[in-house]
KOLTORTOR-523611 format. One record per residue (C-alpha): residue number from 1; residue in three letters; x, y, z. Coordinates in nm, 3 decimals, decimal comma. Each point is the difference from the previous one (the first is absolute). Example, Ala and Ser with C-alpha at 12.3 -4.5 7.8 and 13.67 -1.06 7.14 Angstrom:
<atoms>
ATOM   pos   code      east     north        up
ATOM     1    ala     1,230    -0,450     0,780
ATOM     2    ser     0,137     0,344    -0,066
</atoms>
This chain:
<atoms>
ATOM   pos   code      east     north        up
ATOM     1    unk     3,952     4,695    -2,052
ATOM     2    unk    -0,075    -0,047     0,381
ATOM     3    unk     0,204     0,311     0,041
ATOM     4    unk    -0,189     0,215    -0,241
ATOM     5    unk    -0,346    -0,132     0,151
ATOM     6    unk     0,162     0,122     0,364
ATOM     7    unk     0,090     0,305    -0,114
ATOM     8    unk    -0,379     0,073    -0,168
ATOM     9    unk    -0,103    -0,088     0,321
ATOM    10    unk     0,164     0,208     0,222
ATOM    11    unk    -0,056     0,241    -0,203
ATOM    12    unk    -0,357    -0,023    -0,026
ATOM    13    unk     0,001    -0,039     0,399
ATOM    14    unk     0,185     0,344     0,025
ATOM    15    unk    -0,246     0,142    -0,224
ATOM    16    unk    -0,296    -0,127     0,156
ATOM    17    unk     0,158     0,118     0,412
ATOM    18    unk     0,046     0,363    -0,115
ATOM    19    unk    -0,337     0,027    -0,151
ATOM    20    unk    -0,208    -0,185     0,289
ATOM    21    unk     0,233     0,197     0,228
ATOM    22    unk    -0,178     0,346    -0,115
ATOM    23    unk    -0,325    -0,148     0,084
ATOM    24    unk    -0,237     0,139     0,284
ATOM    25    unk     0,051    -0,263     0,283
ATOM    26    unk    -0,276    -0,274    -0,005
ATOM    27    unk    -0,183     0,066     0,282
ATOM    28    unk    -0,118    -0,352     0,158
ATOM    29    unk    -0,347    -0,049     0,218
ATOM    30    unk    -0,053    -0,235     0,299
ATOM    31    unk    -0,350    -0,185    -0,054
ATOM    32    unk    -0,283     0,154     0,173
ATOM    33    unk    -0,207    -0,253     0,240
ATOM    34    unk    -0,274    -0,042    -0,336
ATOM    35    unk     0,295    -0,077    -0,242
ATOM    36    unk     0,121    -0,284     0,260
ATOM    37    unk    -0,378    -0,177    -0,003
ATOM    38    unk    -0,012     0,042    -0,398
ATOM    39    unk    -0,314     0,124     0,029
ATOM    40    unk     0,020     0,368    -0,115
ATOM    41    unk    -0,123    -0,092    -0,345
ATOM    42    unk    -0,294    -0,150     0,055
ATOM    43    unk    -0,266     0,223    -0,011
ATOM    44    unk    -0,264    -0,157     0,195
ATOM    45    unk     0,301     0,062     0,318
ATOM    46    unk     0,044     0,369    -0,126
ATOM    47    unk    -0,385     0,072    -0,004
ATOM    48    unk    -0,043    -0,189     0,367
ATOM    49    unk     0,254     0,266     0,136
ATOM    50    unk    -0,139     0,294    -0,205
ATOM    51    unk    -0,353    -0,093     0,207
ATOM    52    unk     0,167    -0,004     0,321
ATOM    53    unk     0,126     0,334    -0,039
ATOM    54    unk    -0,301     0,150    -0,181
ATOM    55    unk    -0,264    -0,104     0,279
ATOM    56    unk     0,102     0,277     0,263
ATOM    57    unk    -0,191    -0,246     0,256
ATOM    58    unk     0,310    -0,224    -0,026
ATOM    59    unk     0,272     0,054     0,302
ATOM    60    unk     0,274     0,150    -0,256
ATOM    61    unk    -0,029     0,355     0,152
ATOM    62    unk     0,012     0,156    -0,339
ATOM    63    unk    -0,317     0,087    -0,037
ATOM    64    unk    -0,113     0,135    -0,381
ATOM    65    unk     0,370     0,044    -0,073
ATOM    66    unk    -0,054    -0,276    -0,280
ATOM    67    unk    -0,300     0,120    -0,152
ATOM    68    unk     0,064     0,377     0,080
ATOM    69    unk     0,336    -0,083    -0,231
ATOM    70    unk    -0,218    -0,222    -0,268
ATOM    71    unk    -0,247     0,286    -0,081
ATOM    72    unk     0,303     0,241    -0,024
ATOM    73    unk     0,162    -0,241    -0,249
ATOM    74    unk    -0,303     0,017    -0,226
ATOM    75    unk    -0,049     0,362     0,015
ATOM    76    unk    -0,287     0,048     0,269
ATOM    77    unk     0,182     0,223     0,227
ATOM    78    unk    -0,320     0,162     0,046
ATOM    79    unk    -0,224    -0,303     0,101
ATOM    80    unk     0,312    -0,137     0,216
ATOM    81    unk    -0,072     0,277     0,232
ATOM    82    unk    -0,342    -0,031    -0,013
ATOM    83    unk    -0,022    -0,399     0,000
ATOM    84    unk     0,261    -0,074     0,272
ATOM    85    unk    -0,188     0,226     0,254
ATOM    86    unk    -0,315    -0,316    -0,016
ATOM    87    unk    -0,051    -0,173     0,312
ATOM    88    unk    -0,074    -0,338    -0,176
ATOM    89    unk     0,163    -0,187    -0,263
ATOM    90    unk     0,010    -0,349    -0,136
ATOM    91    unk     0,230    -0,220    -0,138
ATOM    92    unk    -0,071    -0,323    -0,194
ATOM    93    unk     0,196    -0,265    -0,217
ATOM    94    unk    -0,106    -0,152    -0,300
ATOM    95    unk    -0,304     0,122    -0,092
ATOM    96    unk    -0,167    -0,231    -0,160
ATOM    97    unk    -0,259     0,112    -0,261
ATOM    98    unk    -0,303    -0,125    -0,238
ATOM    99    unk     0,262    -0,106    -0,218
ATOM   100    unk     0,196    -0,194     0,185
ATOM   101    unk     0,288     0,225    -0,015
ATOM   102    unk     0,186     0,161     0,342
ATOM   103    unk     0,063     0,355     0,066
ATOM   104    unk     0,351    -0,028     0,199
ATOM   105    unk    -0,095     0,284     0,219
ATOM   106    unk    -0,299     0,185     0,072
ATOM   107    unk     0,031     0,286     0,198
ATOM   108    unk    -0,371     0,173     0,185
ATOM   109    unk    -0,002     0,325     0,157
ATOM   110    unk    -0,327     0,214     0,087
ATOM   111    unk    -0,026     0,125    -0,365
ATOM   112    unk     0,276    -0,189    -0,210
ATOM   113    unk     0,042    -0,324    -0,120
ATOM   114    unk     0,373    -0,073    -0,092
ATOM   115    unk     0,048    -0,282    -0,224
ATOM   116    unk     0,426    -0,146    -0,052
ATOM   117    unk     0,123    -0,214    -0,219
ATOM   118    unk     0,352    -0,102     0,111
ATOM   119    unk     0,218    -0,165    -0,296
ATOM   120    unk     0,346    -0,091     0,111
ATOM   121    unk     0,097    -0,265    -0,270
ATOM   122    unk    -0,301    -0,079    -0,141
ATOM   123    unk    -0,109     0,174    -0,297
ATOM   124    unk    -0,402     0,132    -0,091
ATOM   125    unk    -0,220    -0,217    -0,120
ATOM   126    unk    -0,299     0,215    -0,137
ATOM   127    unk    -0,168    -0,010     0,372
ATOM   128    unk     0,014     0,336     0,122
ATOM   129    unk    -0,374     0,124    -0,187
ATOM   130    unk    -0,098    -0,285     0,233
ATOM   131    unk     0,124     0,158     0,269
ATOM   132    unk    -0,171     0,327    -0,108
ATOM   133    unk    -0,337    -0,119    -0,088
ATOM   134    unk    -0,045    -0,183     0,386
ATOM   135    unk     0,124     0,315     0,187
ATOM   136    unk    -0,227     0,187    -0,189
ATOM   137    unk    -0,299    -0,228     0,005
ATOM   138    unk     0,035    -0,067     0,379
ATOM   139    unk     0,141     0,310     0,141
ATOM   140    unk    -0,223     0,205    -0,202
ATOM   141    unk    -0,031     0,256     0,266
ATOM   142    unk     0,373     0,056     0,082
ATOM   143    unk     0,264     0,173    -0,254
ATOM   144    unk     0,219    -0,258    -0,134
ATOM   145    unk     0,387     0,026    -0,017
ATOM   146    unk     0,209    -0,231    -0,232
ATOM   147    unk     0,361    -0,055     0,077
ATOM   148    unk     0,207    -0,302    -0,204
ATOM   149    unk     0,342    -0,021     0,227
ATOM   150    unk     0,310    -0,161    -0,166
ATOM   151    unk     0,387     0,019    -0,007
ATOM   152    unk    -0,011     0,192    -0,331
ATOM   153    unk    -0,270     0,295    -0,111
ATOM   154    unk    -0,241    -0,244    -0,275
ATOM   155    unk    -0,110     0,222    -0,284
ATOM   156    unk    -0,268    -0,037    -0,163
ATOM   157    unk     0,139     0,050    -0,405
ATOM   158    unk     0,263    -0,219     0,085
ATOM   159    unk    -0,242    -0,290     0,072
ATOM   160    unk    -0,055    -0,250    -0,289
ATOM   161    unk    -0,331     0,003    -0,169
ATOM   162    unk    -0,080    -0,321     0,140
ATOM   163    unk    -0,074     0,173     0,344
ATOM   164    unk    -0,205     0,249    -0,149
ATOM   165    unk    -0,264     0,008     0,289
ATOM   166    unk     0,278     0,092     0,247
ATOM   167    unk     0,130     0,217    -0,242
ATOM   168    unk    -0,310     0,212     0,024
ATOM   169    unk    -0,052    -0,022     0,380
ATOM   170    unk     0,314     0,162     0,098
ATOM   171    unk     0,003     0,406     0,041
ATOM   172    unk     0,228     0,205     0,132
ATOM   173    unk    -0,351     0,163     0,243
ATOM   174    unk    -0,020    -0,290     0,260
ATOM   175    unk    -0,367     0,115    -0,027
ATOM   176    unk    -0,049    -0,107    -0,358
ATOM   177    unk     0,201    -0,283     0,037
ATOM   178    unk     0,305    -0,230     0,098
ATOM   179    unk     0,299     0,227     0,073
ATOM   180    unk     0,317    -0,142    -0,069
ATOM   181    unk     0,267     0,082     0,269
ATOM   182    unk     0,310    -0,199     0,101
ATOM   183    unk     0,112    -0,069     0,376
ATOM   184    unk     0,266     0,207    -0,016
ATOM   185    unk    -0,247     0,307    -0,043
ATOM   186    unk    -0,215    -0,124     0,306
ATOM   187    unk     0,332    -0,067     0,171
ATOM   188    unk     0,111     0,298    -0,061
ATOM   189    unk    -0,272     0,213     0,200
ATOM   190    unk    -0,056    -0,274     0,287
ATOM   191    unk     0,390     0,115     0,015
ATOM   192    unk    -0,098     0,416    -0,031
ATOM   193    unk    -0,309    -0,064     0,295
ATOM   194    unk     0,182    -0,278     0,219
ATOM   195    unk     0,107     0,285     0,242
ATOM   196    unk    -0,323     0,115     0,128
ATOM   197    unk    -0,099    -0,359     0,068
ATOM   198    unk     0,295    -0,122     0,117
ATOM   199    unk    -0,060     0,107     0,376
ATOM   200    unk    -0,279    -0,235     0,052
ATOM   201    unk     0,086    -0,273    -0,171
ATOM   202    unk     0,097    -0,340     0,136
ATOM   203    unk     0,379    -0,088    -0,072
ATOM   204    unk    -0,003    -0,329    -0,099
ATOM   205    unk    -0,290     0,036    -0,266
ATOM   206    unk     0,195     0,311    -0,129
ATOM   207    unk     0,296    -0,186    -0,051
ATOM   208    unk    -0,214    -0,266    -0,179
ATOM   209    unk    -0,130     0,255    -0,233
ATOM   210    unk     0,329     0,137    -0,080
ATOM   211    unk     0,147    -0,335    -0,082
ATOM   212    unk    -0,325    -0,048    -0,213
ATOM   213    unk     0,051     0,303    -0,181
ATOM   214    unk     0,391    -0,061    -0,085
ATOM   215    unk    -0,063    -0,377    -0,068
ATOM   216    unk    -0,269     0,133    -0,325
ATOM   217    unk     0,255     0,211    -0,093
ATOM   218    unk     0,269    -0,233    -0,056
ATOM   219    unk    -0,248    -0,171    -0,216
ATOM   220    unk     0,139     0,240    -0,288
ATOM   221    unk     0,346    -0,173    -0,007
ATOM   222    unk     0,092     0,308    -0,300
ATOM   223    unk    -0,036     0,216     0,248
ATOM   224    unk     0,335    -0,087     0,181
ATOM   225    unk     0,174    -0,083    -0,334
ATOM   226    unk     0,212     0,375    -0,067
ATOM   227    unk    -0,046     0,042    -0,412
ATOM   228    unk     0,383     0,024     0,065
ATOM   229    unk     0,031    -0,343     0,011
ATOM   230    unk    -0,245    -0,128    -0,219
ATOM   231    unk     0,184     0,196    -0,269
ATOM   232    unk     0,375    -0,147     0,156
ATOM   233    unk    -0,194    -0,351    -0,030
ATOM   234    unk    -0,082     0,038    -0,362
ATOM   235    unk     0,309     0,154    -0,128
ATOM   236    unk     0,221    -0,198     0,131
ATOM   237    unk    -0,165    -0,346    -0,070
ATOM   238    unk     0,281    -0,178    -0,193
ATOM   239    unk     0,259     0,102     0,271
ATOM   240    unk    -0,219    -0,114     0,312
ATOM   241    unk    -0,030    -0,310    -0,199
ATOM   242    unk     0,348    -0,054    -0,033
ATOM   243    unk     0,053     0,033     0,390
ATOM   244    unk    -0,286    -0,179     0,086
ATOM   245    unk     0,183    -0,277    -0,212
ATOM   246    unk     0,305     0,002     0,141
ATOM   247    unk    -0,118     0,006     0,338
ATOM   248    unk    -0,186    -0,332    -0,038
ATOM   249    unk     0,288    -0,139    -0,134
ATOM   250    unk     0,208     0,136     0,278
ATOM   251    unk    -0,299    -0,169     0,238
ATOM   252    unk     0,043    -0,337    -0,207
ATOM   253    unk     0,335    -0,034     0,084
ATOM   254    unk    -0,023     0,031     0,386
ATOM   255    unk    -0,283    -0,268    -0,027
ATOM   256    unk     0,254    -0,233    -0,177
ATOM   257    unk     0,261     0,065     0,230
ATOM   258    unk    -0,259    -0,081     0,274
ATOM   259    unk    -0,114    -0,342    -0,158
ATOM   260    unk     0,401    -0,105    -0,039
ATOM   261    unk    -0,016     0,091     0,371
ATOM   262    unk    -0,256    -0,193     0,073
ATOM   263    unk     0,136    -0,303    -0,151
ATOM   264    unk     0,282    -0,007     0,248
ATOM   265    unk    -0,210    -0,027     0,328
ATOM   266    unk     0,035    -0,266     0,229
ATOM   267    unk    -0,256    -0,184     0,134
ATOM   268    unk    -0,315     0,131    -0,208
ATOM   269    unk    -0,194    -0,103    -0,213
ATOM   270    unk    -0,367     0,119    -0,240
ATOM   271    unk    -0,202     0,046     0,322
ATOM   272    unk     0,206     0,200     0,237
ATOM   273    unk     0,191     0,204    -0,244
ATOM   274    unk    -0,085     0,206    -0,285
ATOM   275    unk     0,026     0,375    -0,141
ATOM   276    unk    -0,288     0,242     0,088
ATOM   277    unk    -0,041     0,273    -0,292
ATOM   278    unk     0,328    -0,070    -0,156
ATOM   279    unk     0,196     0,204     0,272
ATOM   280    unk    -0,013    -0,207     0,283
ATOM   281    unk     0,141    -0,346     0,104
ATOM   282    unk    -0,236    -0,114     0,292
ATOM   283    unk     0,104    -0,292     0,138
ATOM   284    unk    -0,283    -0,180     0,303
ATOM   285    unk    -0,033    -0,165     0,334
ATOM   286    unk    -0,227    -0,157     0,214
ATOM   287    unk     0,148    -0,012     0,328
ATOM   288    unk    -0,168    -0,197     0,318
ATOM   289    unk    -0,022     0,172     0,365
ATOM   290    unk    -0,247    -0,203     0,190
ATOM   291    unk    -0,299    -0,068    -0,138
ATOM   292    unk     0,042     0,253    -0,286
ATOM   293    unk     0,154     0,048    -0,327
ATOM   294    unk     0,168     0,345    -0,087
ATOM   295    unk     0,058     0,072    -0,332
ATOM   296    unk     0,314     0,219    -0,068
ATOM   297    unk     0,132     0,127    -0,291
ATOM   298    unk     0,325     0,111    -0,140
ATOM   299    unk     0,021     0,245    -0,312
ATOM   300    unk     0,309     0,101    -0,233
ATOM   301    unk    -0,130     0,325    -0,131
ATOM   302    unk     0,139     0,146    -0,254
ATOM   303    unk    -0,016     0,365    -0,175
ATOM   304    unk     0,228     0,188    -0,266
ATOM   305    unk     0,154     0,144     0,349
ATOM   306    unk     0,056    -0,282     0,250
ATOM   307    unk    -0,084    -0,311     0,109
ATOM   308    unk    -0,079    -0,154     0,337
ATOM   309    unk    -0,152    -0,279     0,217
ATOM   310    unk    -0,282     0,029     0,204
ATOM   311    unk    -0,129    -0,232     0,285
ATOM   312    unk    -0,335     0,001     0,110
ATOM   313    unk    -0,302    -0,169     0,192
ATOM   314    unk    -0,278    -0,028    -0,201
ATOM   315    unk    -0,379     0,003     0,124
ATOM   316    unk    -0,085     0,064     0,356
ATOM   317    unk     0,076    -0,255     0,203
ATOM   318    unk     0,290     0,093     0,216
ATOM   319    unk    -0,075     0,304     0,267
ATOM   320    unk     0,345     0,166    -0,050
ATOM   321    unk     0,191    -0,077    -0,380
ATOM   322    unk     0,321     0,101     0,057
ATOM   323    unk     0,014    -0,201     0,333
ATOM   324    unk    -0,123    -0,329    -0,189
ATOM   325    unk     0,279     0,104    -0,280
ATOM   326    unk     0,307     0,033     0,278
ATOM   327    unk    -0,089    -0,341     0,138
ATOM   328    unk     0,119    -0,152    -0,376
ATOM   329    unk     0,306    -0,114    -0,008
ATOM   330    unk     0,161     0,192    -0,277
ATOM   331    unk    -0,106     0,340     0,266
ATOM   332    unk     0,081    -0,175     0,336
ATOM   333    unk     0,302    -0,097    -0,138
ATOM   334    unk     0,108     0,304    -0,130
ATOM   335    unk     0,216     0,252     0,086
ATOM   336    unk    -0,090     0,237    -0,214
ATOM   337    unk    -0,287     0,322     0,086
ATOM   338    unk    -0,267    -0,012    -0,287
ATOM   339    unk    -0,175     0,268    -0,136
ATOM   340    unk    -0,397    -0,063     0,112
ATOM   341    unk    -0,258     0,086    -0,276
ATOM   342    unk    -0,381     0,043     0,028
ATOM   343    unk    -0,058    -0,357    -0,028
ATOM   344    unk     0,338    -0,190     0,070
ATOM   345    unk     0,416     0,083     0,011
ATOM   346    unk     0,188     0,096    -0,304
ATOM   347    unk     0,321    -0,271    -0,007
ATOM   348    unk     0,155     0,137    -0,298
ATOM   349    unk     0,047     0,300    -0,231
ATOM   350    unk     0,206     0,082    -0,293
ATOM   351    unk    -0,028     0,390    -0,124
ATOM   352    unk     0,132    -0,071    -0,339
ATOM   353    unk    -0,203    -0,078    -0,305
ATOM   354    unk    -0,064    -0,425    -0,047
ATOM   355    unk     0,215     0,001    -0,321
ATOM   356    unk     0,308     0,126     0,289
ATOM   357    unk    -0,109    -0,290     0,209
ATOM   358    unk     0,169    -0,309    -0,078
ATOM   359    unk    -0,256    -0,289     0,008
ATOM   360    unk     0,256    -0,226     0,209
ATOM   361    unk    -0,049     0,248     0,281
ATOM   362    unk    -0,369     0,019     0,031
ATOM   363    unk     0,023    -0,421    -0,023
ATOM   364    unk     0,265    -0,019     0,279
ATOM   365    unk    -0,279     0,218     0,194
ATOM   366    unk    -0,257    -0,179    -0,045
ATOM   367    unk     0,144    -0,333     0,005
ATOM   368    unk     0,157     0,100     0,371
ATOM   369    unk    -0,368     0,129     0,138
ATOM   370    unk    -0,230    -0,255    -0,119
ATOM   371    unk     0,114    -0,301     0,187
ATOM   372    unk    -0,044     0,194     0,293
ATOM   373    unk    -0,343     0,101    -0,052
ATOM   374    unk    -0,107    -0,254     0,276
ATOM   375    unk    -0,053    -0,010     0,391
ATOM   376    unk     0,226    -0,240     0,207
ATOM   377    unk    -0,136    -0,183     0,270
</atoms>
């Protein structure tokens, strides 16, 4: 029976290697500096930073590279010629208006007011004729733009009925109403103009800007999900069940083996010993030098590959941690050359998988190191 389950399993793992194995390679991204601060969601952050770099007053160097894009996006090539060349232009944030509603961005120019609704996760909310009806009542004298700005184009038939008024305010003439682009499409032309702005403008806020721009477009997590393996995913279900199964179980094991370890320490007890994350045996001490206490730590890692001991100064209270780890006794007594890590010395390692490990051995390692985690007088 176990046989015939191994066998279905291999089997299914064979399967499962030279279908992933045709894949296109997942292509992995380092965080930008906006993905770090979890901030590039919220879209009272993204709207600040659209501001900055819309007010040309601002000491970005871009000039109207954001708004010279923006107009482009929404099909004003003309007027982004003719708007750009104004001397003055204004930039405000939450507009409020009679109705107690706010306009994320308003945007003034000599003869154009630019009105932007920025939607990152939030959905409508049957605002936007608000919107309309203040720019028009107040800026009766200028002609009005309406841009709505989200991840994804919003279209209007595929609204529900219960946001009828916004239904009706967006048009595809920014003139006539809220045009619906997505950041990729302004993106896409900041991208197409960057190089005739890129002389003059000030490095650090550039690089700002960029990281802005990539950070909203890792918003659209699909986007770096190949169809390729959604449609590997889906197919193979049962299967990647089945390995996911037996890797736990493989996983449960090692933590077993690691708990009858643990049982066999000397000198240890609740407080200073205990498994972290079911893969490591950490085992504490609190060792005096004057008036201070240094906390140093010993862990038995273990993966499906190897298995070694690490010893290491917690904290920052020594100057210099591998000097205050040589002046223990199990280091100044010992003949041996250690391998340092980043935090401490490596004092043993086994390249064969944990069930090749005999549990006796890691024991008789531990057991020898412990009592010598100490300083002598």
């Amino acid at each position: 029976m176990i046989d015939t389950y191994h066998h279905q399993l291999q089997t299914a793992l064979n399967d499962l290697m030279l279908k992933f194995n045709d894949l296109p390679p997942i292509i992995e991204q380092n965080p930008t500096f906006l993905e770090i601060t979890e901030y590039p969601h919220y879209e009272n952050v993204c709207s600040n930073i659209l501001r900055f770099y819309f007010d040309t007053s601002q000491p970005h160097g871009l000039k109207n590279l954001l708004l010279k894009s923006l107009l482009q996006a929404i099909d004003k090539d003309d007027l982004a010629e003719q708007i750009i060349k104004t001397e003055r232009d204004n930039v405000n944030r939450e507009v409020r208006t009679d109705d107690a509603k706010r306009i994320d961005l308003l945007i003034q120019t000599d003869e154009h007011i630019i009105a932007i609704e920025n939607k990152i996760y939030h959905h409508l909310t049957n605002q936007l004729s608000y919107y309309q009806n203040h720019v028009e009542v107040k800026y009766s004298k200028l002609k009005p733009l309406y841009v709505l700005l989200a991840p994804e184009k919003i279209i209007a038939q595929n609204l529900p009925q219960t946001l009828k008024s916004d239904k009706e305010c967006l048009n595809e003439d920014a003139e006539k109403g809220f045009k619906s682009i997505t950041f990729n499409e302004l993106f896409n032309k900041v991208k197409t103009n960057l190089g005739e702005y890129i002389q003059n403008a000030d490095t650090k806020y550039l690089a700002y800007f960029i990281d802005f721009m990539t950070s909203i477009e890792n918003l659209d997590k699909s986007m770096t999900l190949s169809p390729e393996l959604v449609k590997f995913v889906t197919e193979n279900e049962e299967n990647i069940q089945k390995v996911n199964k037996a890797y736990d179980e493989v996983w449960y094991e090692v933590y077993e083996k690691i708990k009858k370890i643990k049982e066999q320490i000397f000198n240890s007890n609740e407080k200073n010993l205990w498994i972290y994350d079911k893969s490591v045996l950490v085992r504490e001490f609190y060792l005096k030098r004057g008036n201070d206490t240094i906390n140093v730590a010993l862990n038995c890692s273990f993966t499906l590959h190897h298995v070694n001991i690490e010893i290491f100064v917690r904290g920052n209270k020594v100057d210099n941690k591998y000097s205050f780890l040589e002046s223990i006794d199990y280091f100044s007594q010992s003949k041996d050359n250690f391998e340092k890590s980043k935090r401490g010395f490596i004092v043993y390692k086994n390249h064969h998988s944990p069930f090749e490990i005999d549990n006796l051995e890691i024991i008789t390692k531990l057991n020898e190191i412990i009592p010598q985690i100490k300083i002598s007088e």
